[in-house]
KEMARMI-983104 format. One record per residue (C-alpha): residue number from 0; x, y, z. Coordinates in steps of 0.25 Angstrom, whole numbers, plus 2048, in hexadecimal, padded with zeros to 3 digits. Layout:
// KEMARMI-983104
    k   px   py   pz
  NUM    X    Y    Z
...
***
This chain:
// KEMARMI-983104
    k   px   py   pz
    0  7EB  815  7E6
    1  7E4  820  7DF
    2  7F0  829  7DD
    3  7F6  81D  7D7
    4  7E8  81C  7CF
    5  7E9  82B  7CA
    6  7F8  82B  7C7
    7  7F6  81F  7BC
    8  7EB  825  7B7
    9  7F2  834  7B6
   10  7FE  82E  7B0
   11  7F6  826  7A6
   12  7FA  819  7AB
   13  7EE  813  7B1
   14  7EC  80B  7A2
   15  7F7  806  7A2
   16  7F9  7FE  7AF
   17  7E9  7F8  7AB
   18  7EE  7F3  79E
   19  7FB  7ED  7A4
   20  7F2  7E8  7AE
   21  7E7  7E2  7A5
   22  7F2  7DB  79C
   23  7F9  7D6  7A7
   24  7EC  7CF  7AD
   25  7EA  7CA  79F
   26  7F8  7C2  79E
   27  800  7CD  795
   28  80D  7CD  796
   29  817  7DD  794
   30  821  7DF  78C
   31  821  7EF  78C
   32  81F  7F3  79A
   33  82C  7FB  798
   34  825  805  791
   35  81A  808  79B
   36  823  807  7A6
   37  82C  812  7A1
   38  81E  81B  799
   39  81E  82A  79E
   40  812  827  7A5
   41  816  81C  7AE
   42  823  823  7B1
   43  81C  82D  7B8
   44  814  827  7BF
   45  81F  81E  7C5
   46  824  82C  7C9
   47  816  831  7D0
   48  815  825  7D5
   49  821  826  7DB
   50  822  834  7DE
   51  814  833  7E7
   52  81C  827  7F0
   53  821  82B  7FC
   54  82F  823  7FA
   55  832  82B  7EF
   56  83A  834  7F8
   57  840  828  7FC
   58  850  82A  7F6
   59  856  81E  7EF
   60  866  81B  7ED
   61  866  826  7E4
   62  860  830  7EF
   63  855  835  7E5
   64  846  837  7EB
   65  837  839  7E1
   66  83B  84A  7E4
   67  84A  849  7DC
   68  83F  842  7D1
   69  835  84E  7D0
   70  83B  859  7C8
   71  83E  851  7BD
   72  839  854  7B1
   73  82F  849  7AD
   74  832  847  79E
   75  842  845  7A4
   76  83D  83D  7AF
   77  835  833  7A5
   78  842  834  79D
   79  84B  82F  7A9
   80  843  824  7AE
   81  842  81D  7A0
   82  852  820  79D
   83  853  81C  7AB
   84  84C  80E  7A8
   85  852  80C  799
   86  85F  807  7A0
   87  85A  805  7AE
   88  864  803  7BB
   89  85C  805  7C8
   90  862  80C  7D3
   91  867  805  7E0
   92  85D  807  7E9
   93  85F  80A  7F8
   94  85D  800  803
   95  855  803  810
   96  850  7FB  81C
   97  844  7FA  821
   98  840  7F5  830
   99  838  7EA  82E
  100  82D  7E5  83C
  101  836  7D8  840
  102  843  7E3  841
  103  848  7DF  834
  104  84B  7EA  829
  105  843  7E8  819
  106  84D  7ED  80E
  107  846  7F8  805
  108  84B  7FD  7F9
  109  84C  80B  7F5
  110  84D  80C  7E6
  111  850  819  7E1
  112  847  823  7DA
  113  848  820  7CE
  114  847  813  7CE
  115  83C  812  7D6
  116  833  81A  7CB
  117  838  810  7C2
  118  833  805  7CB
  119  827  80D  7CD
  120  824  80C  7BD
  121  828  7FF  7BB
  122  81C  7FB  7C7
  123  811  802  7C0
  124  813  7FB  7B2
  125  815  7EE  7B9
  126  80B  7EE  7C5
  127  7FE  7ED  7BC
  128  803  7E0  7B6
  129  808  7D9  7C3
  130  7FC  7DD  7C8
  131  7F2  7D7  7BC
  132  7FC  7CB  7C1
  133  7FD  7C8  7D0
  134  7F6  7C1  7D9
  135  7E9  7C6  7DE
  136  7ED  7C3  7ED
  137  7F9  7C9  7EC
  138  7F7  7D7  7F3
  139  805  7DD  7F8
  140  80C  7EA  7EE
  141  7FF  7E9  7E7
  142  7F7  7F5  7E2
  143  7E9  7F6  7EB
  144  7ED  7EA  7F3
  145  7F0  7EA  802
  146  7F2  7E3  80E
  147  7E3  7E1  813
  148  7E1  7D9  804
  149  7EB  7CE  808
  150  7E6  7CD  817
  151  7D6  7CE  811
  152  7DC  7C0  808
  153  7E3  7BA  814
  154  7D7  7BC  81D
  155  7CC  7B9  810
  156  7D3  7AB  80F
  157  7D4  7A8  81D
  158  7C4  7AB  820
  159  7BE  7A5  812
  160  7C7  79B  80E
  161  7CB  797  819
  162  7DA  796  817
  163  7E2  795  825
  164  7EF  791  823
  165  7F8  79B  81D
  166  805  79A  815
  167  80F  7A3  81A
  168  819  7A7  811
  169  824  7B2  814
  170  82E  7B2  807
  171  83C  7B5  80D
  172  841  7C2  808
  173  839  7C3  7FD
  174  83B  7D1  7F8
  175  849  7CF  7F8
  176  849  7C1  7F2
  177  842  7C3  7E4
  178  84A  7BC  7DA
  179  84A  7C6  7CF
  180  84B  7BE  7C3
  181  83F  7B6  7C8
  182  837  7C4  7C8
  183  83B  7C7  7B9
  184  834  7BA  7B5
  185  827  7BD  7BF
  186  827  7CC  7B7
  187  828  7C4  7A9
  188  81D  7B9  7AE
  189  814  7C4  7B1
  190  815  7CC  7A5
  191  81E  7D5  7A7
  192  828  7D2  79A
  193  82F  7E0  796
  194  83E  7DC  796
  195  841  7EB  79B
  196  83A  7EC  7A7
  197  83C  7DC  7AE
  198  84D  7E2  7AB
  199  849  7F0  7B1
  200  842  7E8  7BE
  201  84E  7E0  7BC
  202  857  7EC  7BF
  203  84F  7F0  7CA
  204  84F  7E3  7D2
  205  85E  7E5  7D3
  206  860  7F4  7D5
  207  86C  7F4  7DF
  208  869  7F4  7EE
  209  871  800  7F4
  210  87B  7F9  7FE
  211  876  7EB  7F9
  212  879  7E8  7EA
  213  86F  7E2  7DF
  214  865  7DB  7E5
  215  864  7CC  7DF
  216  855  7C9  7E3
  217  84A  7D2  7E9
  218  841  7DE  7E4
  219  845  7E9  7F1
  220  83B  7ED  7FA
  221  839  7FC  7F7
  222  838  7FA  7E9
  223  82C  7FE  7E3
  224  82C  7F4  7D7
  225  82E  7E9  7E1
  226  822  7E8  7E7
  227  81B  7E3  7DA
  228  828  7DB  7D6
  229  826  7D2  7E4
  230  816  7D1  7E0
  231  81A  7CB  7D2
  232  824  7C2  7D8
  233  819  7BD  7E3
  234  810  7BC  7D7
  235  815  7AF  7D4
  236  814  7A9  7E3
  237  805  7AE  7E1
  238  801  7A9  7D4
  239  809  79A  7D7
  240  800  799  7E6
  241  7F2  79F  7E0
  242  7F3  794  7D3
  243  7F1  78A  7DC
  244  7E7  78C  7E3
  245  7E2  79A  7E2
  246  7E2  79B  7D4
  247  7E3  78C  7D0
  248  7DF  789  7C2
  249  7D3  780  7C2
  250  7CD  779  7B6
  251  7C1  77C  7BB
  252  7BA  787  7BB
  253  7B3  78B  7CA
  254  7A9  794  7CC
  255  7AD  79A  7D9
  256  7BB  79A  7DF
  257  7B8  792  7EA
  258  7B4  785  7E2
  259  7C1  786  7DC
  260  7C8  785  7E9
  261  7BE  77A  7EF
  262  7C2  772  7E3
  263  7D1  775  7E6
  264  7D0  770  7F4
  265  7CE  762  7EE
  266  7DB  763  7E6
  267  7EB  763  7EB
  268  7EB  770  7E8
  269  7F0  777  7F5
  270  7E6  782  7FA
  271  7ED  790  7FA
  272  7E9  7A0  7FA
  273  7F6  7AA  7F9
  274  7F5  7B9  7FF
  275  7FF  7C0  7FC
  276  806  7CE  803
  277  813  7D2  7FB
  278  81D  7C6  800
  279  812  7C4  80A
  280  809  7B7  808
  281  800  7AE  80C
  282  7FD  7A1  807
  283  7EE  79B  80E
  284  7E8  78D  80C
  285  7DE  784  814
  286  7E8  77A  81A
  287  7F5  775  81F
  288  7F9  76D  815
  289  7F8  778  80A
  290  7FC  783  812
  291  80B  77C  813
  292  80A  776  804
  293  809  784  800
  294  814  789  80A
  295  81E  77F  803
  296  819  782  7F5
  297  81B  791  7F7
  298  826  78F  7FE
  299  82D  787  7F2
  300  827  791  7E8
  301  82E  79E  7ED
  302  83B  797  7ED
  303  83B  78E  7E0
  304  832  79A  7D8
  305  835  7A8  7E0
  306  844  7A3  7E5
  307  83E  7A9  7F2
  308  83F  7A4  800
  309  837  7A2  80B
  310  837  7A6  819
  311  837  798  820
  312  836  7A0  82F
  313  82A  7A6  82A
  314  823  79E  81F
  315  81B  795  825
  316  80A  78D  823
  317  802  794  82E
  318  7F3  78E  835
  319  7EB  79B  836
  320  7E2  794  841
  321  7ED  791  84B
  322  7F7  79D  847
  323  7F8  7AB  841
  324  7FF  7AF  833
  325  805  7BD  830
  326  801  7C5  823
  327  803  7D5  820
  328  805  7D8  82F
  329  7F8  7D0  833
  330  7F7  7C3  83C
  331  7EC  7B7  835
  332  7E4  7AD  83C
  333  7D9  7A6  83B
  334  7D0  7A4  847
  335  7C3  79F  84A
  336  7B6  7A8  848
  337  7A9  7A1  84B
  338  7A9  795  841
  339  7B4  79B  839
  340  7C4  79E  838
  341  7C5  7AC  834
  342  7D2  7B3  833
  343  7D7  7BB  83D
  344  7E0  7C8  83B
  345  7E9  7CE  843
  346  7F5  7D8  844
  347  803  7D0  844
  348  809  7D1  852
  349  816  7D9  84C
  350  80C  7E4  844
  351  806  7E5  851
  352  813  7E7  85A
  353  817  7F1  84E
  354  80A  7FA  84E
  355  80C  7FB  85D
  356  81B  7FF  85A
  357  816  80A  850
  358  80A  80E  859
  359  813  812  865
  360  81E  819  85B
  361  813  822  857
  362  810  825  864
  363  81E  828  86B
  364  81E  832  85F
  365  810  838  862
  366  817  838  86F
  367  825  83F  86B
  368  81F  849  861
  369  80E  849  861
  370  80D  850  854
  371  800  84F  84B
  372  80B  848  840
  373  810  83C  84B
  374  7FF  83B  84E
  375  7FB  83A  840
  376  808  82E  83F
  377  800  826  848
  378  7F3  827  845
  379  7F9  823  836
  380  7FE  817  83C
  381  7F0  812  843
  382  7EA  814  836
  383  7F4  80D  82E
  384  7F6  802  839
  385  7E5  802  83A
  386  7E4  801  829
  387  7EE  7F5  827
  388  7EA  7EC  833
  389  7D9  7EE  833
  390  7D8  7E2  82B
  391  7DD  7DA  836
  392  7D0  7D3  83C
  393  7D6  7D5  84B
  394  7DB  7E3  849
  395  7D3  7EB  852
  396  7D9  7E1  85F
  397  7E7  7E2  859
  398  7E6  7F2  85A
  399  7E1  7F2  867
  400  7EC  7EA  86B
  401  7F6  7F4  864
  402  7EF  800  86C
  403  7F0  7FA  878
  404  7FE  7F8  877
  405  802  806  874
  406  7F5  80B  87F
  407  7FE  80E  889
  408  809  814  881
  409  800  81E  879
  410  7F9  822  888
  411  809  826  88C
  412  80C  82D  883
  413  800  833  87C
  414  7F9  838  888
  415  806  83F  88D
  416  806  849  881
  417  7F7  84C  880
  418  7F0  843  87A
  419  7E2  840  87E
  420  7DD  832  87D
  421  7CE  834  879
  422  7C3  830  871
  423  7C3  837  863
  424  7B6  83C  864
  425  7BD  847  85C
  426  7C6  841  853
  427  7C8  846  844
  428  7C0  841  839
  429  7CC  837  835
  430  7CC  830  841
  431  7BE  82E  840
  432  7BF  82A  832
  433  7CA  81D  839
  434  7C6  81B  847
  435  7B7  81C  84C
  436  7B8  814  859
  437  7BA  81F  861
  438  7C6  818  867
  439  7CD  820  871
  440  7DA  825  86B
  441  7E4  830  86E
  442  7E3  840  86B
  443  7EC  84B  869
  444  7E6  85B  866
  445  7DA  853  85E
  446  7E3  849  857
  447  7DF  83C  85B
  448  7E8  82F  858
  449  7E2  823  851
  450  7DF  818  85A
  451  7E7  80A  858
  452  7DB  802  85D
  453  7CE  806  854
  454  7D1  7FE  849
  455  7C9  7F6  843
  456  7C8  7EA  83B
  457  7C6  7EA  82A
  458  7C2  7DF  822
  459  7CD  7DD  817
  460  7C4  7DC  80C
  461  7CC  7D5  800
  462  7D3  7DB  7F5
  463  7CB  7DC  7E7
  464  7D3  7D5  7DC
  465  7CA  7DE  7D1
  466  7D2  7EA  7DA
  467  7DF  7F0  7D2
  468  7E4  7FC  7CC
  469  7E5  7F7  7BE
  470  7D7  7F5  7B8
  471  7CD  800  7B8
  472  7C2  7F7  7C0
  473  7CD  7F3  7CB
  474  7D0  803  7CD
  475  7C2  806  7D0
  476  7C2  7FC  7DC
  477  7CD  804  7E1
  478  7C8  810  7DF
  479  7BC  80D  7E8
  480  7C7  809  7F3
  481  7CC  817  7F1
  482  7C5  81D  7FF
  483  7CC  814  808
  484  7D9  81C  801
  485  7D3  827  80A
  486  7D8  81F  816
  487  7E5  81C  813
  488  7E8  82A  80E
  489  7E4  82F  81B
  490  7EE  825  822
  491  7FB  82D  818
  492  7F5  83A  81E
  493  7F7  836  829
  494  806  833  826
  495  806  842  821
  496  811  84B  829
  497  80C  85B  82A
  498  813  860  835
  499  80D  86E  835
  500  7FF  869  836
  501  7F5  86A  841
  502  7F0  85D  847
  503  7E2  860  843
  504  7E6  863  836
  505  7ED  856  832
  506  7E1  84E  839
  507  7D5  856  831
  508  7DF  855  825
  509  7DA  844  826
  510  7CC  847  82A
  511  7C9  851  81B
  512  7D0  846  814
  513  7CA  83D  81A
  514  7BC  843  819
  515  7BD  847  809
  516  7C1  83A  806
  517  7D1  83B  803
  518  7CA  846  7F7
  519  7CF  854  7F3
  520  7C6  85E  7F8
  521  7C8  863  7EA
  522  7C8  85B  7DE
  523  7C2  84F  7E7
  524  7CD  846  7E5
  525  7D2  83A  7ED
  526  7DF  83E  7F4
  527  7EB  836  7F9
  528  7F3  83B  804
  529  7FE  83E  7FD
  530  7F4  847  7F7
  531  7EE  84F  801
  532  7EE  85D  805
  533  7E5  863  810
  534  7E2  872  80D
  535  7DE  87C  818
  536  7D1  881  80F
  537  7D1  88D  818
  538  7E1  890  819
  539  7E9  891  826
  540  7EC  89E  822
  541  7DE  8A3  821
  542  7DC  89D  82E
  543  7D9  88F  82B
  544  7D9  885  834
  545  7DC  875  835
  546  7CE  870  836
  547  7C8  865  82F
  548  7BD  86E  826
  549  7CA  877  822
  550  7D2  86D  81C
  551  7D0  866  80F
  552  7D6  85B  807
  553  7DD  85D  7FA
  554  7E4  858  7EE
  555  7F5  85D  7F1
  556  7F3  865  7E3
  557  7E5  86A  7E7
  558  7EB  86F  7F2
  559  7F7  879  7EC
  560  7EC  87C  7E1
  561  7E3  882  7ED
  562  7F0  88A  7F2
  563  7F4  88F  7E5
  564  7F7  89C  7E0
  565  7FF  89B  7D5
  566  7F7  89B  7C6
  567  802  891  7C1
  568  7FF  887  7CE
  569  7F2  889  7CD
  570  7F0  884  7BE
  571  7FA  878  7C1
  572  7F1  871  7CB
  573  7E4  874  7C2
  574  7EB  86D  7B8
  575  7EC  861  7C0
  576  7DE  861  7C6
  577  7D6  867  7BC
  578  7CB  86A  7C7
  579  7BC  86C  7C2
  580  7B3  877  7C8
  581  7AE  873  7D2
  582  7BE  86C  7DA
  583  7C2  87B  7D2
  584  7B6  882  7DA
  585  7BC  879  7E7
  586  7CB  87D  7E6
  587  7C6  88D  7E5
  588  7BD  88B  7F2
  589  7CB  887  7F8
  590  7D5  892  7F2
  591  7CA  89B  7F6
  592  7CC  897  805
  593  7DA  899  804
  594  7D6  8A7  7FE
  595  7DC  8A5  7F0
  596  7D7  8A8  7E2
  597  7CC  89C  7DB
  598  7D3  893  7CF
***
């Protein structure tokens, strides 16, 4: 998020989405987006944006990947994407299968390059005034908003409302379903009247499936507009179950929220809360009776309204107290806790049985081919597996049951090549950093693999409506939730693949980010993964070696700047960083290390 941060600001577009933000909220309607969408500026940064994805070397129909895109002049490349659009006809796009949990296989679209840049401007134009317009407990495909944000409302309903009977909905097909000509009136309601651009969304909707034909409904998965088309389609289903009773319009004015809804009670008014995930949703009340008056209501509303279907095998009213309801990969209940029913999180059984799958794959590598990259790919999967399920109130039971069940396989196979189980008394800074519990775990030439079991459970603190990219006050709210960017950066580091590293290298690698903070040693500069380098400040040649006080985090740039010997190179990079004295006076302590001349 702070990339994306830096690159609106370096591409002068930062301005731009606030206003469109700010008169969206204010009830403006657009009628020249067309201009903005296809300015110089936001065409390049549709094109960084892209370009730092790792899809854009995925081919499309047309075989063409982000490196067939980069030695293009960039006054011709701004030429070709706005002649490209001034008669617009999308490519086909390419049709892959994805392996779904229950066997089945999810359709994803591959558009081609250059249609995906001009999906890619289209989102940043549109994306500030769907988001001045969409509901605030809508959190799937939405900038800042996450999983723990809709289980934190879930479980925030439950414990102090005291809503247990939940609404399941599951829409039959929905990403294949939109009706098309419905959408073009949602993007006209919202504000969104520029003729050219609902015709060039249009032509996207129906770009031809390769080996299928024109699509008559649906916004494919894979597609990077469609996310934010499926939230302004699910907008409606939002604003219709919140105006009555969320949001319902009393002639009265109440100084507290809760009055309001005591008041309500003693109405017809059925009681009613919707959490939404993507096509995901919930709809929670107090009762029986409202819980299946709002089931028939929404039920009618997707069909008459959306012309979308339900799933009649799996829509169904649930009683928290007597049984459990699914959401995101977490199982709900309420039980009893001294005078009080509380909800109670778990994993879903199929999660469960599919982390244990992955668990033992990662180990029958280790097993095959015990190489630092195939120990790094596990202990990446711990960490992700930890950061998305610790909000589940029972999570440290449910990864001890997952241990257990892979106990007897990792003894096998682990101890037969050398592993050591101990406890890491001597474990990198990293580890500490994670796991401080001194769980036993298993070791290999001071490597040491994450443990399943030490996890621990995290309150889901609920999501700030004041928090969003667009206005300088929600910004700053990010930007104070920029240091637990550290720990997901270290989980993509993870992911990195340097063969001809040492073990000890790529774990101290970790520990230094870890320890300045995800910040240049240099200019002092938050990095993200895809950013870092790790120099040797004594070289390998001078006899340097791979220990933890010999290594240092760098900006990518920074790094080649150190190195360079060229006067031509040299000015380049001090062009783009314009270093004062004293990071200057740093990157000469460096160079003179690697004995070459001070800048």
């Amino acid at each position: 998020m702070n990339t994306t941060l830096r690159n609106w600001e370096y591409y002068g577009m930062q301005d731009t989405f606030d206003d469109l933000y700010e008169r969206s909220k204010k009830g403006q309607s657009f009628n020249n987006l067309y201009e903005l969408i296809t300015s110089r500026q936001n065409i390049l940064l549709a094109y960084r944006t892209i370009k730092s994805n790792k899809g854009s070397r995925t081919e499309g129909t047309d075989e063409i990947t982000i490196d067939d895109v980069k030695a293009v002049n960039e006054e011709e490349f701004v030429n070709i994407i706005r002649k490209t659009l001034s008669n617009y006809k999308p490519k086909s796009v390419r049709r892959v299968l994805i392996p779904k949990a229950n066997g089945k296989k999810r359709p994803l679209g591959i558009p081609s390059m250059r249609d995906r840049l001009i999906q890619q401007m289209f989102k940043q134009i549109l994306e500030p005034i769907a988001e001045a317009k969409f509901f605030n407990h809508s959190y799937g495909f939405r900038p800042l908003r996450k999983t723990q944000d809709a289980i934190s409302r879930v479980s925030t309903l439950i414990n102090k409302s005291k809503l247990h009977y939940v609404v399941d909905i599951d829409i039959e097909g929905f990403f294949d379903n939109v009706n098309h000509n419905l959408l073009k009136k949602q993007l006209w309601n919202i504000g969104i009247r520029d003729k050219r651009v609902i015709s060039i969304i249009s032509k996207m909707l129906k770009a031809p499936i390769k080996g299928v034909g024109i699509p008559e409904n649906g916004t494919p998965q894979g597609g990077i507009l469609s996310p934010l088309l499926s939230n302004i389609v699910l907008n409606d289903l939002d604003q219709w179950v919140a105006s009555q009773w969320e949001l319902f319009d009393t002639k009265h004015e109440y100084a507290r929220v809760d009055g309001k809804y005591r008041a309500l009670r003693k109405t017809n008014l059925k009681t009613g809360f919707i959490v939404r995930y993507a096509d995901d949703f919930k709809i929670l009340t107090d009762n029986h009776k409202d819980a299946y008056r709002w089931f028939h209501a929404v039920r009618l509303y997707l069909k008459d309204r959306l012309k979308l279907d339900i799933s009649k095998e799996k829509s169904k009213v649930i009683n928290l107290r007597k049984n459990s309801s699914e959401f995101l990969g977490f199982k709900l209940k309420v039980q009893k806790k001294a005078d009080n029913f509380v909800a109670f999180t778990k994993i879903k059984d199929k999660k469960k049985t599919a982390i244990v799958a992955q668990a033992k794959e990662h180990i029958d590598r280790i097993y095959r081919n015990p190489t630092v990259e195939n120990m790094i790919h596990f202990n990446q999967f711990v960490l992700g597996s930890h950061n998305y399920f610790k909000y589940a109130t029972h999570v440290s039971a449910e990864f001890r049951e997952i241990d257990f069940k892979i106990h007897r396989m990792m003894y096998n196979r682990l101890g037969r090549i050398g592993f050591k189980k101990e406890i890491p008394t001597n474990a990198s800074t990293t580890y500490r950093k994670f796991f401080k519990n001194n769980y036993t775990t298993w070791s290999f030439k001071k490597f040491h693999l994450y443990p399943l079991q030490d996890v621990k459970f995290n309150i889901p603190y609920g999501f700030s409506q004041n928090k969003t990219l667009f206005t300088p006050e929600g910004r700053m709210l990010v930007h104070e939730e920029l240091k637990k960017e550290i720990n997901i950066n270290i989980q993509k580091l993870l992911k990195s693949k340097l063969p001809d590293r040492s073990v000890e290298y790529m774990d101290n690698r970790l520990s230094r980010y870890s320890m300045v903070q995800g910040k240049c040693e240099i200019t002092g500069t938050f990095l993200t993964a895809d950013e870092v380098h790790c120099h040797h400040y004594k070289p390998t040649f001078l006899g340097g070696k791979d220990d933890y006080n010999n290594l240092r985090i760098v900006n990518k740039l920074i790094h080649k700047l150190i190195h360079a010997t060229r006067n031509e190179t040299i000015l380049k990079y001090l062009r783009i960083f314009q270093l004062n004295s004293r990071q200057l006076k740093k990157l000469n302590d460096f160079r003179i290390a690697c004995n070459l001349e001070s800048i």
